[in-house]
N, C-alpha and C positions, 0 to 999 in steps of 0.2 A: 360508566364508572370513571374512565380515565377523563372525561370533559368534565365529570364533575368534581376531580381534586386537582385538573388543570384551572379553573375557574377560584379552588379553594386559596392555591397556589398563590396565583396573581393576584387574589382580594389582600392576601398575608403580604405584601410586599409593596405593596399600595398602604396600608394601614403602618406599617412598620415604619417606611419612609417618609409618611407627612405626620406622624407623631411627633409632638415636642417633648415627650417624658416617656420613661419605658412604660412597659406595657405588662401587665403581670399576665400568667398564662391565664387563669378565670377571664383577667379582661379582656383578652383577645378571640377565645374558645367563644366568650357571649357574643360579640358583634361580628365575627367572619362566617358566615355560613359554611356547612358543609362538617363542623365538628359535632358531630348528632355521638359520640361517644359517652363515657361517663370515667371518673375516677382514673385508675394504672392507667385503660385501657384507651382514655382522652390523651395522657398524656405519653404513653409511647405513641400514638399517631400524631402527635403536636413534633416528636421529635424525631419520628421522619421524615417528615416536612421540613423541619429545618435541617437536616443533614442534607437532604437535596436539593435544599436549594444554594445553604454552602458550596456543594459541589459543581453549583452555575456561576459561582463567583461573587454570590448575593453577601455580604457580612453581617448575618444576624449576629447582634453585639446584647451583650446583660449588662445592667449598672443598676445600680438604688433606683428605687420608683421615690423617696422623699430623702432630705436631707439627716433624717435620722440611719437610716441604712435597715429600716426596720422589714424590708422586702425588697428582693429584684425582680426587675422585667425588662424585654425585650426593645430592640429598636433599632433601626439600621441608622449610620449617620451617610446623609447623600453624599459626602464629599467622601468617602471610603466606598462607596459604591459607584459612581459615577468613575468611567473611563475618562482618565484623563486625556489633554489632545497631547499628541504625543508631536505636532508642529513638523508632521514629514515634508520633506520635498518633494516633487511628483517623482524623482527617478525613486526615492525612496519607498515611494507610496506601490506602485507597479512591482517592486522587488520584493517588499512584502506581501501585497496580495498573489505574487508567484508561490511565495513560500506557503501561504496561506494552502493553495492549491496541493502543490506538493504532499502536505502533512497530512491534512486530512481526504480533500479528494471529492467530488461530487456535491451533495445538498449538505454534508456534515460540515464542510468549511463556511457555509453560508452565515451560519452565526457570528463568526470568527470575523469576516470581513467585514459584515456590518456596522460591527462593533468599533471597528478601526474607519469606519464609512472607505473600504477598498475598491475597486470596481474590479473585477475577474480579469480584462484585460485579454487581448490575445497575443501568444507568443507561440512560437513554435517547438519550444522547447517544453515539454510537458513530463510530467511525473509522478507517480502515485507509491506513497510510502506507507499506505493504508495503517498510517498513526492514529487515525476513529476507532482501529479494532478493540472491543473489549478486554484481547488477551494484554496487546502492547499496553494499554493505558492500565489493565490490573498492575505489571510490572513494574511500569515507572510510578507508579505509588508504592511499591514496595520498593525500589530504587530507593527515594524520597525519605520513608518514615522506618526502613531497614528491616523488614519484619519477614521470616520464613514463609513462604509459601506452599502450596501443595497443590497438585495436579493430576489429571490422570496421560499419560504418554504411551505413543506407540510407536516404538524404534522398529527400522524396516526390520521383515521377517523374524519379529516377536508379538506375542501377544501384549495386549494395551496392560498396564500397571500404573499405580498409583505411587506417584513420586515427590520428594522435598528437598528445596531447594531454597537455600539464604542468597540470594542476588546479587553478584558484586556487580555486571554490567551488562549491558542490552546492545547486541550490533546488530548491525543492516550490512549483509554484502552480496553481491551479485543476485539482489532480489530477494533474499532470506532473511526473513531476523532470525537470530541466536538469543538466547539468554545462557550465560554463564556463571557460576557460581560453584560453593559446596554442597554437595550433595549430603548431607549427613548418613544416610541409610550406605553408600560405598564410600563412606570419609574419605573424601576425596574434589579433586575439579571434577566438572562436568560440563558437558554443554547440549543446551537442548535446541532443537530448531522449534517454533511455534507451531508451523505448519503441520506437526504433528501430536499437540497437545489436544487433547479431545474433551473436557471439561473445560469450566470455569477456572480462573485461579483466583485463590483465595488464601487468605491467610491463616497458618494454621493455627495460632491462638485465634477466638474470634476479640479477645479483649488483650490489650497491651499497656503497657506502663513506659514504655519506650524503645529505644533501640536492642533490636533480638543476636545482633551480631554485628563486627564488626570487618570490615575490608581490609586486609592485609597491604600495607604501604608500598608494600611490591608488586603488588598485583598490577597486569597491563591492561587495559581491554583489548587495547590494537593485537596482542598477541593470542588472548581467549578462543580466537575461533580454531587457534590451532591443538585446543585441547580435547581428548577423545568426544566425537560428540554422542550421547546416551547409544547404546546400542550397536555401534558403526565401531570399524577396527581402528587403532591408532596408525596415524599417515606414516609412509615409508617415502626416501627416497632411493633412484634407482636411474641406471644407464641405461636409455631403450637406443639401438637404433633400427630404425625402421626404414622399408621404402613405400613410397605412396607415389598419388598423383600430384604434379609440378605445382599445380597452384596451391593444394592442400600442404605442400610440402614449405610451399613461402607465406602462407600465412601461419606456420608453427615456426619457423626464420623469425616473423614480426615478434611473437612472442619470446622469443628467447633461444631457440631452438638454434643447431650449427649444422651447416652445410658438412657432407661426408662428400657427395657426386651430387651437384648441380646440375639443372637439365642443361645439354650441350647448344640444347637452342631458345632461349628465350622468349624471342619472338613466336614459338610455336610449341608454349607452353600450354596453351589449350586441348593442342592435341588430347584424344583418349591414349593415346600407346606414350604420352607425356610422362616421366616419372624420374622421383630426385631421391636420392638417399638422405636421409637427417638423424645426427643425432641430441638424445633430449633429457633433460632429467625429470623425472615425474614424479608430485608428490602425490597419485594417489592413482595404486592402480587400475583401481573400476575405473575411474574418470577415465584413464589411456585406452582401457579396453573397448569402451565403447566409441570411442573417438575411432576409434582401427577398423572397430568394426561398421562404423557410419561409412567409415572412407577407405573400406576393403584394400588397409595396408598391410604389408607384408612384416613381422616382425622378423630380424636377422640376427637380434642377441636382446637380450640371453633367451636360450631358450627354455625354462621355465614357463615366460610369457608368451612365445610362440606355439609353445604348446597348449596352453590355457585357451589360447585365442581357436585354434583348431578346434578345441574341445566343445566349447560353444558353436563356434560353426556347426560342427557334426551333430551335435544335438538339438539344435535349429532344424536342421535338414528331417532329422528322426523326427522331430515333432509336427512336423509338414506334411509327412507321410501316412500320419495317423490320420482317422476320420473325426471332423470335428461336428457337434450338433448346430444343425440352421441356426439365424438370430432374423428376429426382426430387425432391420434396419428404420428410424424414425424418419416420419415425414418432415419436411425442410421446416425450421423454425422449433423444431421442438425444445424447450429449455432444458438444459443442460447444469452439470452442477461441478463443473471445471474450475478452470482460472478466473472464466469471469465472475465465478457467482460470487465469488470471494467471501469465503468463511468468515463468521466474526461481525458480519455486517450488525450495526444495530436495530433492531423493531422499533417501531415509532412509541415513545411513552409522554405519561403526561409531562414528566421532566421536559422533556424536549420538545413540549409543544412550549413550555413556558419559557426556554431557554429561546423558541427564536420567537416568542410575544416583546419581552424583554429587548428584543435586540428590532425587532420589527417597528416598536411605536417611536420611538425616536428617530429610525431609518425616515419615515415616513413624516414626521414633524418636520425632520431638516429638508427632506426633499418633496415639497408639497406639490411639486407641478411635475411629477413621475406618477407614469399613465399606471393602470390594473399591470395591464403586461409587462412592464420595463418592474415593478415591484414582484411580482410571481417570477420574474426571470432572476432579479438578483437574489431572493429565497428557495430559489430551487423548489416552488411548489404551483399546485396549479390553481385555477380561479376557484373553483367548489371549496380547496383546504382553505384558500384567503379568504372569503367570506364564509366559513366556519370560524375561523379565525376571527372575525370583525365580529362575530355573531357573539363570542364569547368574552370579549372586549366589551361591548356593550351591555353586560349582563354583569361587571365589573365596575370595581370604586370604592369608595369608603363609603362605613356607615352614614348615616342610617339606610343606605341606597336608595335613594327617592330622586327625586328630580332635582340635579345640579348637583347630584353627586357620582352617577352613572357617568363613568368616559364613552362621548358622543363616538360612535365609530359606524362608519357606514359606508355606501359604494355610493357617489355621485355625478351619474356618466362613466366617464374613464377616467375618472381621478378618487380617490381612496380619501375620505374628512375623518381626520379625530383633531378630540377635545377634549378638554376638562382632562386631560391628563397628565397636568407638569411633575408630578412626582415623578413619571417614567420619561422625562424630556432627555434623560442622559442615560447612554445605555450603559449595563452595567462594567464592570471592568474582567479584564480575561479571568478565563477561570488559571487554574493551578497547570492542570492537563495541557490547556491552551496556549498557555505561557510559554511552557515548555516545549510543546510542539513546534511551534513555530520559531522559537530559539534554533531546535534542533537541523529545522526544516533549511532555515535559512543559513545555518552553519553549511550543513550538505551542499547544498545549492552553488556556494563558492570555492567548490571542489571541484566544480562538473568544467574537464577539460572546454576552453572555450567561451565558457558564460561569462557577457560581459560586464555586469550589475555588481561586481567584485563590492566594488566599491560603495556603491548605494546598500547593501547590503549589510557592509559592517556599519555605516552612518546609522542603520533601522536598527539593527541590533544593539546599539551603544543607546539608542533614543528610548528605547524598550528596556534595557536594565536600568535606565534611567529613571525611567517609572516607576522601577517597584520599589515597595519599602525594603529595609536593609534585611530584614530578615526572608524576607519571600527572596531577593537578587540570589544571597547564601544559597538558601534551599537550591535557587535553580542552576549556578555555578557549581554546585555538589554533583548535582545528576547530572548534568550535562558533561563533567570530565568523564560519567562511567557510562557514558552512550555515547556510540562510535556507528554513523552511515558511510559509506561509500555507493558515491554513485559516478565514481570515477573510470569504473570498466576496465577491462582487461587491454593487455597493451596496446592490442589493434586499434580496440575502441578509443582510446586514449588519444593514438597517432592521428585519427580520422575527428573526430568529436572537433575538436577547434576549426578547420575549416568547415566541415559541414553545418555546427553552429553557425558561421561567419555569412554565409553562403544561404542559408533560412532566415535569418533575419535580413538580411539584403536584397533577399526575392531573386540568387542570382544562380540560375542553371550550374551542375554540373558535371561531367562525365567521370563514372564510376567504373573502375576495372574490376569487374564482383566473378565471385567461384560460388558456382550454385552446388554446396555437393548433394544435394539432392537425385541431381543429373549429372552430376559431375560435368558442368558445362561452364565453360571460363568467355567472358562475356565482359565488352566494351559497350557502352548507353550512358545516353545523356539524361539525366533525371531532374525533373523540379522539385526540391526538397517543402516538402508542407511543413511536415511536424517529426520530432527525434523523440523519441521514449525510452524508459528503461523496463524492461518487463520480461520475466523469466528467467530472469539472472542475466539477460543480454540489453545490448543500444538497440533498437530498430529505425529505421529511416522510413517514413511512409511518402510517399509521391508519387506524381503524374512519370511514370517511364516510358519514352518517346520508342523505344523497341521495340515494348509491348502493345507500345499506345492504350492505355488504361493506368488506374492507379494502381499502384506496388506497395509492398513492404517487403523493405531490404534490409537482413542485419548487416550490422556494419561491421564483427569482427570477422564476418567474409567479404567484405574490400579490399581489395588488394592496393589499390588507388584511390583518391578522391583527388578531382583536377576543375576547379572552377572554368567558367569558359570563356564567362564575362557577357554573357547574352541574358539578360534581363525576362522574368515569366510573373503572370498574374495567379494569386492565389483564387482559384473559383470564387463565386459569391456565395456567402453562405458558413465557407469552411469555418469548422470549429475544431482546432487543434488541439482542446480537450477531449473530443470524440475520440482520440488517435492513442488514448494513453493507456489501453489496454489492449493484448491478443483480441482480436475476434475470433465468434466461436465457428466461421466457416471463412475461411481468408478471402474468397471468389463467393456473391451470388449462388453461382454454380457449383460449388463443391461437390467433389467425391465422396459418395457416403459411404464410410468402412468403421467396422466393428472388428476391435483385436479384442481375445484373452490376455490377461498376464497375471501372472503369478505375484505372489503379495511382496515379492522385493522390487517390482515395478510397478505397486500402484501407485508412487511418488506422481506418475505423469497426471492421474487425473486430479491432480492438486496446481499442478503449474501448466500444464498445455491446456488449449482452448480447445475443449472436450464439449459436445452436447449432452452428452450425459452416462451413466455408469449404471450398472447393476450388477448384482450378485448370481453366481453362476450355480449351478444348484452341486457342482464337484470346487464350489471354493474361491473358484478363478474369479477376477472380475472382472465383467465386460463393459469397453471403454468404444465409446460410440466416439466419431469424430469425422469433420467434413476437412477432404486435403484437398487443396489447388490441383495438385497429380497424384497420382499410385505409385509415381519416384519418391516422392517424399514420404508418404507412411511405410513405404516399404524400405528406407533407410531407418525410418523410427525402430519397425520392426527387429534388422538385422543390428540396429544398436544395441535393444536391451538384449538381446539372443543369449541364454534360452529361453528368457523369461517370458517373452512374448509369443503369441501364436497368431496369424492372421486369419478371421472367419469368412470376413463378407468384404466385396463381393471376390467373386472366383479370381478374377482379373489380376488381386492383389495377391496373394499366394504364390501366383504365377511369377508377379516380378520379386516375390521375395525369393523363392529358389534361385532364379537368374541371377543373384547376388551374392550366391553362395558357391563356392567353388563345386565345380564335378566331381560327381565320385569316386 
């Protein structure tokens, strides 16, 4: 079914674009095969066709079929549909197929670049703002055309409800998008995070006449995230001081944080019996709580909080004591439905087969001596989809479909022939979504401490509003002041991010002073930085660590240093620094298999950590399968979320979770 209204598709778009006069619906319904309807029911499928193909950026346009005006019809004109060149520079060209990457992310960007003829490029800087998700892109159409939405959401530790919501703007911060807006059902702000919207969204009228509301001239978005988000308590702030371990203690310093009692020795701040007094203001007290309890600090005022932090320890400990039921633990490789599976992903539809035909046959006109495999790599598909692909290309053209009007398309050796296909010689122009993405994407990107395209970036951007018409630049100059990313990272990340960028594009070693609080082990190593990402709400560094001797992933707002060293290292053959742009789902080959419970104010983790998979516990809880490098790190996961969490499997871990917990 879906080959045969992707084939319907591409014959409407062929026929549209070498027309010299419109086209009335009867005369289009008679020659494009595949409209076997009749009456309404022809013509509401004639007009879902064209709604999606608008939606690929195609411009089905209506004008008079004759001089009198006595009927219209259909027709696209090539020079509204045709991508203009937009005459980039190469630095320009690289900076937008970065951003390209950034937005969407994997095979979803494949259209995008081709369209722009980008090459993916490797850089070490990598990024995934998963702007392909159906929730993001419902949004910024309702951003766009201002219309109420409606959704179903599930704030932690309530049941899921159905919620509505007029949009005033869309942010990205430390890994999360937000949408904010009125809520009309609590007349009021709101703010919801995506990651826990569990429908579609959709608009609540399905029919409009125009904008449903309006944006208050005050409204910030840079400020929005600080407004209650759905379900979660309004932020406090507040005096903690606290003691901890030395290095824990100076990377909350980096942040912002002030010395009370400095460790007396610096140089043997690693030490375990190491520990500094600080004090901090916190705006949110779960955040502190669990930080205290990752890094078994001691709270010393107020005690309120020192007592809450006990509270949780002791009923950690109660619940460790109890007997828990066996679990199976999964054999190595089982899929999992964590961070990576990444919710929202799109299924393959006919739409998008035809969106990357469209962008494919002119790929392939312009580059006629790019092998099978250099065309399946820059499409992100493999040889069987490309010759299905060609298969349905060839079965494609305009009437009367006979011979010399079929586009010749076929595999020739290792080289890819079409023909007879100049209507499709110019791929089409971005879509709407598209446009904006990569706007967005590219804006973001000139944030990121250290990135040094600064400047090619705004030249691509300026080249890109350049192109559109005056009404589409508006449109996207409107949405883009009410959508706000950061990927600028918290202020460690911030301090470190420019040299270690400098340092990865350089190819040039260097020595990191890192606090693993895992192990609470403070640690000097010389690293070759491959690739930096943003993922979890954190930076990550991945590289070859000469300590270890193996590859690593190191966050970097537990650096305490980064010190170039001026010794030059080869990136492997091979490396793809987009492999690097997400958690994996066991960080070691070898990971440790353990299975925690947690209670539904912690099932946030099986949404953001790199979990192999989850299930439903038959008393409620849900069980969170996950492969750790050690039993020190899930066992800090553990005593973070405390009480929320329980450890099942294996024994080993339970054990180091009590260890973590004062004596009784």
């Amino acid at each position: 079914m879906a080959g045969w209204k992707a084939e319907r598709l591409v014959n409407l778009v062929a026929l549209l674009l070498a027309t010299r006069r419109p086209l009335t619906l009867d005369q289009i319904t008679e020659v494009v095969p595949g409209y076997d309807a009749a009456g309404e029911a022809l013509r509401r499928m004639f007009e879902r066709d064209k709604d999606e193909l608008r939606k690929l950026g195609v411009p089905i346009e209506r004008g008079p079929v004759d001089p009198w005006g006595s009927d219209e019809g259909y027709f696209i004109d090539p020079t509204s549909y045709a991508m203009p060149d937009l005459e980039l520079a190469p630095d320009e060209r690289a900076a937008l197929a970065l951003a390209a990457q950034v937005w969407a992310g994997g095979t979803a960007a494949q259209p995008l670049r081709a369209k722009l003829d980008l090459e993916p490029g490797v850089r070490p800087l990598q990024a995934d703002l998963q702007g392909s998700s159906p929730v993001v892109a419902a949004i910024l159409d309702a951003l766009d055309t201002r219309r109420r939405i409606g959704f179903t959401y599930r704030p932690p530790r309530r049941d899921a409800a159905r919620r509505q919501l007029d949009p005033y703007a869309l942010i990205h911060r430390r890994g999360t998008w937000y949408v904010a807006g009125y809520d009309p059902d609590r007349d009021g702000l709101r703010c919801f995070r995506l990651s826990r919207i569990e429908s579609e969204v959709k608009p609540v009228r399905s029919v409009s006449r125009g904008p449903e509301f309006t944006v208050p001239p005050d409204f910030d978005p840079g400020s929005s995230v600080r407004i209650p988000t759905a379900g979660e308590p309004d932020e406090q702030r507040e005096v903690v001081i606290v003691r901890v371990a030395a290095p824990a203690a100076r990377l909350a310093v980096l942040r912002g944080a002030e010395w009370l009692d400095p460790p007396a020795d610096p140089e043997g701040e690693g030490r375990p019996d190491a520990h500094a007094t600080i004090r901090l203001r916190l705006a949110n007290p779960e955040n502190f709580l669990a930080w205290a309890l990752a890094n078994q600090a001691a709270v010393l005022e107020p005690a309120e909080l020192a007592d809450e932090l006990s509270v949780r320890r002791s009923a950690l400990a109660a619940r460790l004591r109890e007997a828990e039921p066996e679990v199976a633990l999964p054999d190595e490789g089982e899929p999992g439905d964590g961070a990576d599976a990444r919710p929202g992903r799109r299924t393959p539809t006919a739409a998008g087969r035809v969106e990357r035909l469209l962008a494919l046959v002119p790929w392939v006109l312009a580059h006629r001596d790019a092998s099978v495999t250099e065309v399946c790599a820059h499409f992100g598909i493999d040889r069987q989809t490309l010759l299905a692909d060609l298969d349905l290309l060839f079965v494609s053209g305009l009437p009367p479909y006979g011979p010399g009007d079929l586009i010749e398309a076929w595999v020739d050796g290792d080289r890819i022939h079409i023909d007879l296909a100049d209507y499709f010689a110019k791929a089409p122009r971005l879509t709407w979504r598209e446009t904006v993405g990569l706007y967005l994407a590219a804006r973001a990107l000139a944030t990121v401490p250290g990135f040094d395209q600064h400047d090619a970036l705004t030249r691509a951007r300026k080249r890109l509003e350049a192109s559109l018409p005056s009404d589409q630049l508006r449109r996207l100059l409107d949405v883009a002041a009410r959508v706000e990313v950061d990927l600028e990272g918290d202020p460690v990340e911030r301090r470190h991010l420019p040299v270690l960028t400098q340092a990865a594009e350089s190819r040039v070693r260097v020595e990191l002073e890192y606090y693993s609080s895992s192990r609470t082990e403070h640690t000097r190593r010389r690293v070759d930085p491959w690739a930096l990402f943003p993922a979890s709400g954190h930076w990550y560094l991945a590289g070859w660590c000469h300590l270890a001797r193996a590859e690593r992933l190191f966050r970097v707002d537990r650096m305490l240093s980064v010190t170039p060293v001026g010794e030059r290292f080869e990136v492997p053959a091979g490396f793809d620094p987009a492999t690097r742009r997400r958690l994996p789902q066991s960080f070691t080959p070898a990971g440790v298999a353990c299975a925690i419970a947690v209670d539904p104010e912690a099932e946030w983790i099986a949404a953001v950590m790199p979990v192999q998979g989850t299930a439903r516990m038959a008393d409620g809880r849900l069980l969170v399968r996950l492969a750790a490098q050690e039993l020190s790190w899930a066992a800090r996961l553990v005593v973070r979320l405390a009480p929320a969490a329980v450890p099942l499997e294996p024994p080993e871990l339970r054990e180091a979770v009590a260890r973590l917990l004062p004596a009784s």
